[in-house]
NUMI-37649 format. One record per residue: x, y, z of N, C-alpha, C in turn. Coordinates in steps of 0.1 Angstrom, whole numbers, padded with zeros to 4 digits, always signed. Layout:
<pts>
XYZXYZXYZ;...
</pts>
This chain:
<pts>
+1028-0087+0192+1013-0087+0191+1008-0101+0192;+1010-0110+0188+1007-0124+0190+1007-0127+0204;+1017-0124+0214+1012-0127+0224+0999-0122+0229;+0995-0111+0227+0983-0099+0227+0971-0111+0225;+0970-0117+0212+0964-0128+0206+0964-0138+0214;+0973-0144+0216+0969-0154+0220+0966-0160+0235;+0968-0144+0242+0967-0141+0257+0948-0143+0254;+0946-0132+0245+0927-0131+0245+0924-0146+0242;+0928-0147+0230+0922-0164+0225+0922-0173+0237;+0935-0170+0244+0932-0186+0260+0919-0179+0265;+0920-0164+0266+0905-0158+0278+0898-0163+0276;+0889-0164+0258+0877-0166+0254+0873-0183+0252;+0879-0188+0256+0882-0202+0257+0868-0207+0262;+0857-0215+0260+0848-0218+0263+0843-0232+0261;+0843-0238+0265+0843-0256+0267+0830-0258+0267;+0831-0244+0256+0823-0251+0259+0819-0248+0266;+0821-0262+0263+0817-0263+0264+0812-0259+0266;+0820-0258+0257+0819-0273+0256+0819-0269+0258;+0813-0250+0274+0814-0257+0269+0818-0273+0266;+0817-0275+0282+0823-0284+0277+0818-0296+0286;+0799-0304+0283+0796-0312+0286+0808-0328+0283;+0808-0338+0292+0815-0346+0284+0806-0362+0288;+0795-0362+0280+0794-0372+0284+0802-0385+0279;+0812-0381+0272+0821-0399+0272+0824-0400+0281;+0825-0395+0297+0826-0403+0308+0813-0410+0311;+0800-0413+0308+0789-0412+0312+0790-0434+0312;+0783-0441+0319+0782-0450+0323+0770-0456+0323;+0768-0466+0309+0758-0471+0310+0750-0472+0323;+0739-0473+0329+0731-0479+0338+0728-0492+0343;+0728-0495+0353+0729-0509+0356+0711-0517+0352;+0710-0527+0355+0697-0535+0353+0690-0527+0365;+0676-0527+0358+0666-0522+0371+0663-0508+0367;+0649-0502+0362+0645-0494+0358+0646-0481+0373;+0643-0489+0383+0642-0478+0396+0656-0478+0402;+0665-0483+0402+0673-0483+0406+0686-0473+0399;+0694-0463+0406+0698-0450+0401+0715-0451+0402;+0724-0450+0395+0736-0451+0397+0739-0434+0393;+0751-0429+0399+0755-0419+0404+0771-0418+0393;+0773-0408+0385+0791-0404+0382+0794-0391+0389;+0810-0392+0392+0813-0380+0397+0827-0379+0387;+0829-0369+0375+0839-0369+0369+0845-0355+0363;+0858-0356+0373+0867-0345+0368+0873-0349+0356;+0872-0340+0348+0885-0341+0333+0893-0331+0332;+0898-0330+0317+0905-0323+0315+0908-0328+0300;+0908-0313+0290+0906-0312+0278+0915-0303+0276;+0927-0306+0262+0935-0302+0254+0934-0293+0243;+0926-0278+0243+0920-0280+0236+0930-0266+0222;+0925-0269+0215+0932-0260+0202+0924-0251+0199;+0922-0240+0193+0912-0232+0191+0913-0223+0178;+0903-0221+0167+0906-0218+0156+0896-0210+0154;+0896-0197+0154+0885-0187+0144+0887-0172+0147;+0872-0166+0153+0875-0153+0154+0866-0147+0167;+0871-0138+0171+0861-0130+0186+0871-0117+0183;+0856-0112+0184+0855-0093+0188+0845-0091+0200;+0858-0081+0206+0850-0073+0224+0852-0057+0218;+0839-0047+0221+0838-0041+0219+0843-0035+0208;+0840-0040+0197+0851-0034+0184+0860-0036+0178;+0866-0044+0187+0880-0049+0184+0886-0061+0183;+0888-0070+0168+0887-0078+0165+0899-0085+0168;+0898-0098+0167+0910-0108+0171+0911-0119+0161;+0917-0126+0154+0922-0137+0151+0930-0152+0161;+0921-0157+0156+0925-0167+0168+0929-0184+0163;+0942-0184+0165+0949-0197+0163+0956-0202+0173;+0952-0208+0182+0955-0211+0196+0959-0227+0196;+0972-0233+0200+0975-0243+0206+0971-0248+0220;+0970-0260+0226+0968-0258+0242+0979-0253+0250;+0996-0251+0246+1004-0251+0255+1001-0234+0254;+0997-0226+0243+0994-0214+0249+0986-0211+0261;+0973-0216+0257+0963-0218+0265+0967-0220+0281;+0976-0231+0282+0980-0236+0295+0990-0226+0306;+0997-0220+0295+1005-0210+0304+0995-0199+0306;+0989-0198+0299+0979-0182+0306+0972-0184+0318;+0969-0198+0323+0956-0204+0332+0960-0200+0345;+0950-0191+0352+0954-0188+0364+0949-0198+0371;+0933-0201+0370+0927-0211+0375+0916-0216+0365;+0915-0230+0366+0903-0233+0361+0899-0251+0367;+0887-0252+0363+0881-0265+0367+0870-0271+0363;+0868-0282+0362+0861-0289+0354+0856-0297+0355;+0845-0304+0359+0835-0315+0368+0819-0318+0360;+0818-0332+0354+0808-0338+0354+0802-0342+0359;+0788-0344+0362+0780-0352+0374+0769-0362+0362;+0767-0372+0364+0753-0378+0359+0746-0386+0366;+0737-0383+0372+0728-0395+0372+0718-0403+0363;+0719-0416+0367+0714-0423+0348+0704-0437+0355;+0694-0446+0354+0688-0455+0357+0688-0461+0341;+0678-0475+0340+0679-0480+0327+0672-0470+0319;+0663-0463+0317+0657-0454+0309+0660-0442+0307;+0666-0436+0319+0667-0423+0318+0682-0416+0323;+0686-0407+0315+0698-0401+0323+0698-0385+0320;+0704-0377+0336+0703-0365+0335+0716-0363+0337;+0721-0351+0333+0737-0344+0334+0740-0332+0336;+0749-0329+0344+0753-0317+0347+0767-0313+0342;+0773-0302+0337+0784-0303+0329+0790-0293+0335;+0800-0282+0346+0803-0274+0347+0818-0273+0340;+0825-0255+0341+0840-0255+0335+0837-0241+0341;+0850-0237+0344+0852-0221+0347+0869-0222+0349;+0870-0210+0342+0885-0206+0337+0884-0192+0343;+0896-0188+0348+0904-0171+0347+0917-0175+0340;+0921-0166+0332+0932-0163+0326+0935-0151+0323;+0950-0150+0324+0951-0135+0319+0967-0134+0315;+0971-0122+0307+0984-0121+0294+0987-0106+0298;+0996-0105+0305+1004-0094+0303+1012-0094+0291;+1017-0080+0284+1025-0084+0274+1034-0065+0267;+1037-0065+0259+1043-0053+0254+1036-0054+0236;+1028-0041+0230+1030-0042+0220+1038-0036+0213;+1043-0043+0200+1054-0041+0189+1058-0027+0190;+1066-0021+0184+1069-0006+0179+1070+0004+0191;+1054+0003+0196+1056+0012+0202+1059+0010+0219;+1058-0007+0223+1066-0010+0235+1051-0010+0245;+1040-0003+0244+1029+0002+0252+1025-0014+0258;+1027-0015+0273+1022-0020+0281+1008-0026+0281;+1005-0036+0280+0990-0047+0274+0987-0057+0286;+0976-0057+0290+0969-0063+0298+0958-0069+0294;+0953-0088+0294+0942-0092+0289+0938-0097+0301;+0924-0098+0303+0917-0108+0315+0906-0111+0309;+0906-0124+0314+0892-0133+0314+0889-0140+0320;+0873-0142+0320+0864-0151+0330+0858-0154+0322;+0858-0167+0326+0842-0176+0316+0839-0192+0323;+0826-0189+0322+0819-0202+0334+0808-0204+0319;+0808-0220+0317+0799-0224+0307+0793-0238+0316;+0779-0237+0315+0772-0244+0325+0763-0256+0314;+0761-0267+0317+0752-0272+0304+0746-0283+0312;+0734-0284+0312+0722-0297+0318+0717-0301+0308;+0715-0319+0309+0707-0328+0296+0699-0333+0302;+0691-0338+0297+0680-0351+0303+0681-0359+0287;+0683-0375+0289+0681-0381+0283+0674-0395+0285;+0668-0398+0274+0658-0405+0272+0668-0419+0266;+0665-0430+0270+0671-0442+0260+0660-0449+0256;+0668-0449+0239+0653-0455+0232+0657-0466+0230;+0673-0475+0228+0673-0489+0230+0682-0490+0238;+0694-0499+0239+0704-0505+0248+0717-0498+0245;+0717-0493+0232+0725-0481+0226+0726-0469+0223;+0710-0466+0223+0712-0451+0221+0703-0447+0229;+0702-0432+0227+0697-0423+0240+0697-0408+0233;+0681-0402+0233+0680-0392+0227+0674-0378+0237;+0680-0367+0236+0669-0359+0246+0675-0340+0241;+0670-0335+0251+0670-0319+0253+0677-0314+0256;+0683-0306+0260+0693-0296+0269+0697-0281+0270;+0705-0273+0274+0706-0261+0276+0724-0261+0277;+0726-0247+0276+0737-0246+0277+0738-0229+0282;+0746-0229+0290+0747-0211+0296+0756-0209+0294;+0764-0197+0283+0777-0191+0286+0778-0183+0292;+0787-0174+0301+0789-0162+0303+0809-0163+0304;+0811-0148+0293+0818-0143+0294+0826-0127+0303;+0837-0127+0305+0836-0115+0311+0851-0113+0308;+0854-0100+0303+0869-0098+0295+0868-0079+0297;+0881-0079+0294+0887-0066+0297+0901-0064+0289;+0908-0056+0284+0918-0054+0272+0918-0037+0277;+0933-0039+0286+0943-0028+0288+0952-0022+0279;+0951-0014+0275+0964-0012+0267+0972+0009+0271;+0981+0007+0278+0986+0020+0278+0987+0032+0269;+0984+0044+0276+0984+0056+0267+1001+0054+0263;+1000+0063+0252+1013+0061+0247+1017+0074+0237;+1029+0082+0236+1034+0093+0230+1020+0100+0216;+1016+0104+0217+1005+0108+0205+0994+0100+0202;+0994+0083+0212+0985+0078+0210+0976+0074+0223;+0966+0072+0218+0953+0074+0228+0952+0056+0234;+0950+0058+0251+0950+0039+0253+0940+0038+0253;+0935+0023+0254+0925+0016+0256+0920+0015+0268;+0910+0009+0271+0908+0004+0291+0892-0001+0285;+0891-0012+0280+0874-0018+0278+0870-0028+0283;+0858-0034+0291+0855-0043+0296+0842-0046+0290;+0841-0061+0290+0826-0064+0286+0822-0076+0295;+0809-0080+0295+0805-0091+0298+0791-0096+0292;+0793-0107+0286+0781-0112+0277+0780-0129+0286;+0763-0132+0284+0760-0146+0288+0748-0144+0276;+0747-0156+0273+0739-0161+0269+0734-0175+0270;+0724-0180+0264+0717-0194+0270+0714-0204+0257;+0720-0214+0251+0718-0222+0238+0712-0237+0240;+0699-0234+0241+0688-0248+0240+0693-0259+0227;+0696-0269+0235+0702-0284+0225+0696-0296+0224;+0696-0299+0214+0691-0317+0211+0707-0326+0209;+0706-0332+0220+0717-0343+0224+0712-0359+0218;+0723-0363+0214+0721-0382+0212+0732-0386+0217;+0734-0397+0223+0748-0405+0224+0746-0422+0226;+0749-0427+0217+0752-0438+0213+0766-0445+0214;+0765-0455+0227+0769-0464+0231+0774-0476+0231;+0783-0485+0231+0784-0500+0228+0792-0502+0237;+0786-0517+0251+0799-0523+0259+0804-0527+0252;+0818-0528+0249+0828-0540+0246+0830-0554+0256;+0835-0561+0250+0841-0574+0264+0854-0568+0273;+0857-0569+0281+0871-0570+0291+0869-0554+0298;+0851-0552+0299+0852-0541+0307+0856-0521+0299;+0854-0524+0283+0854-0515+0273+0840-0510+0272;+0845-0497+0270+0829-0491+0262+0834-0480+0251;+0826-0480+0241+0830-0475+0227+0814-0466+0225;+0820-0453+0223+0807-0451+0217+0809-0437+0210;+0802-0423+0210+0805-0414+0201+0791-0406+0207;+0789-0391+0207+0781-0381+0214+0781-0371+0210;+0772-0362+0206+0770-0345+0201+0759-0339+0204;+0757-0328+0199+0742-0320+0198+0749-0310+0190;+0731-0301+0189+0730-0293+0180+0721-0286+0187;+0726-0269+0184+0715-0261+0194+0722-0251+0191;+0712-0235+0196+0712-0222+0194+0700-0216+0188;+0697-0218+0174+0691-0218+0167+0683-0202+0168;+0694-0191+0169+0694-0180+0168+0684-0178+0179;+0685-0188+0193+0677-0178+0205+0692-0174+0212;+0701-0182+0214+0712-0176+0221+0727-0176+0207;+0732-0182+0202+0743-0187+0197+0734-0186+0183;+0736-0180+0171+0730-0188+0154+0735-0199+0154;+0743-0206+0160+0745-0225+0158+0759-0228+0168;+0753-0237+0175+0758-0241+0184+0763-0256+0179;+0772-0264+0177+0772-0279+0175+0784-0285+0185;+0783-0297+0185+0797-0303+0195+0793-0318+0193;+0805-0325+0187+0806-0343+0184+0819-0347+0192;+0819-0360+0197+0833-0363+0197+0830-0381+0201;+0837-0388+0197+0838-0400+0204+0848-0403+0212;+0845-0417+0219+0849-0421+0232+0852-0432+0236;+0862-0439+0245+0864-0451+0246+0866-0445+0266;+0859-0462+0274+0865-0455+0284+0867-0476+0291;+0878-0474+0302+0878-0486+0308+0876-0487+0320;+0867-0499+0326+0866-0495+0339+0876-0509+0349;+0879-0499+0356+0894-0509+0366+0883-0515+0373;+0876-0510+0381+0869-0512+0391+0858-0513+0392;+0847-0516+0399+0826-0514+0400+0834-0496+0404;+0842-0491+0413+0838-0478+0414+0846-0467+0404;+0856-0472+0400+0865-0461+0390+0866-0469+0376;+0870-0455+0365+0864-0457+0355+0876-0443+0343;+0884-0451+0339+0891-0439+0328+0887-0441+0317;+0880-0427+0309+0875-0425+0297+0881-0415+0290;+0886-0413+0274+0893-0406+0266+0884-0401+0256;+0885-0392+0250+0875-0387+0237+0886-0377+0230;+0879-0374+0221+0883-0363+0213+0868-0356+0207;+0872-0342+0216+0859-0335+0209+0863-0324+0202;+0850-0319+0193+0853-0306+0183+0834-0299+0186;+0843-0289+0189+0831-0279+0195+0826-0268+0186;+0820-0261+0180+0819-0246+0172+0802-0241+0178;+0810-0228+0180+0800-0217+0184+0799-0205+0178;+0784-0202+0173+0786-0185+0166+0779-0179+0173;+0784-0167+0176+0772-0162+0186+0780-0148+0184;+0770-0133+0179+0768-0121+0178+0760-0112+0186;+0762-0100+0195+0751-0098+0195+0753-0081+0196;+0748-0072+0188+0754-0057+0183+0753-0054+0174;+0754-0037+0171+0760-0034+0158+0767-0035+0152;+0775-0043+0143+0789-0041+0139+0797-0030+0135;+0789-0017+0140+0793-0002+0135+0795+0002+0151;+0793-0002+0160+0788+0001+0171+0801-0003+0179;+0801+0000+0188+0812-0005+0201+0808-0011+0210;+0793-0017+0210+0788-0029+0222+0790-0041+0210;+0794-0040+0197+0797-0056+0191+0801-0064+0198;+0793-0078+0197+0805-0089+0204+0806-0101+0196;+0815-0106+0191+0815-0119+0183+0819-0126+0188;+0818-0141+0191+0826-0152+0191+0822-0169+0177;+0832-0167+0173+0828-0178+0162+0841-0187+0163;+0842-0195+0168+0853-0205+0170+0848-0219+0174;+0858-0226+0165+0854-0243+0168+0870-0242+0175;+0865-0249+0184+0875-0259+0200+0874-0272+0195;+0891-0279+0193+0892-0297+0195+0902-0298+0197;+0897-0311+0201+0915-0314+0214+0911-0327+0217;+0922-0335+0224+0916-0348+0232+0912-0344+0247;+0906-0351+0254+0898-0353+0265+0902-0365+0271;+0903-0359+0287+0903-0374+0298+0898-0373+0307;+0889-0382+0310+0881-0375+0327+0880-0392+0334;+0883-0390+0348+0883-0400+0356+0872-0400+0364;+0865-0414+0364+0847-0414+0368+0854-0424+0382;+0842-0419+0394+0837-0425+0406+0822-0427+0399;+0819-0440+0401+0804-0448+0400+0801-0449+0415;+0785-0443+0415+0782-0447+0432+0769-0456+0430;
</pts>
């Protein structure tokens, strides 16, 4: 049965984003209010996963490492974009995962099939109010899409359920920045959003250090911690859907500056 578990737990995986905005790759702005500098940054996040999700009824417990996570990954991918000037910076955050867990349950041997899709989309606009920080708005779009096979079996009745839920979680973003000397930057990033229009509480923090080799490349590390609650059904009912899980892991994403 744990594999059962921990096949769904990689599915419902959401980065988030997180889910999974990352602006610790994000790059100060150069001097010159009109003048626009460009990131292009793939990462890649480790992530652990701790709580609970129900698809149509049927509840799961979820204690997920990333090496589980990694063996279920059929495909997935992960790309930041920002454009930023001295005042202002906008962000685009995309992630989209398939994964899926064949498996056998206990006792009775019955043949188990999990699938998932999930694309978490998130845009910021941010405002800088000094040389270090930077305060603004944002959005976040989940959509899930999951299915849980499970074979008829001698006196017992199988399963075959699919669902697909999206929802949309409006955020207040800050990130606070500091250059170091020798080409360092230190700084630390979150929000807070849902506020029972998509998600009852949406939050995500993590800090960051990143170095840049070059004017055009740029390696950045973080560690973030994500938590999402989001319901939406009867819990007597069989369209329930829960997901309440915080995601943390470390984070690396490699920036092109244009």
């Amino acid at each position: 049965m744990r594999n059962l578990y921990v096949g769904f737990a990689a599915a419902v995986l959401i980065l988030l984003p997180p889910a999974l905005a990352t602006p610790a790759v994000a790059q100060a702005p150069p001097d010159g209010a009109d003048r626009w500098e460009f990131t292009v940054a793939p990462y890649l996040l480790l992530p652990h996963m701790d709580g609970e999700t129900t698809i149509r009824g049927n509840p799961v417990d979820v204690d997920v490492e990333p090496s589980d996570i990694f063996e279920r990954l059929d495909f997935g991918a992960m790309l930041y974009l920002e454009m930023a000037n001295q005042n202002w910076a906008i962000t685009l955050d995309g992630l989209f995962m398939n994964l899926g867990e064949p498996g056998q349950l206990p006792v009775t041997g019955r043949e188990v099939e999990v699938d998932m899709k999930q694309l978490a989309l998130e845009v910021t606009g941010l405002r800088r109010l000094a040389s270090w920080a930077e305060l603004g708005i944002g959005g976040r779009l989940n959509v899930i899409e999951g299915g849980l096979f499970v074979e008829e079996g001698q006196l017992l009745p199988g399963i075959n359920v699919s669902q697909t839920k999206a929802w949309f979680d409006p955020l207040i973003v800050a990130r606070l920045m500091a250059p170091l000397e020798n080409r360092w930057r230190l700084g630390v990033s979150g929000d807070i959003g849902g506020f029972g229009i998509g998600s009852d509480f949406a939050w995500q923090v993590y800090p960051f250090v990143g170095y840049r080799f070059a004017r055009v490349f740029e390696l950045a590390v973080a560690y973030r911690a994500l938590g999402v609650d989001y319901e939406t059904g009867s819990e007597s009912g069989d369209d329930f859907f829960r997901y309440d899980m915080v995601t943390f892991g470390p984070q690396m994403g490699f920036l092109f500056h244009f």
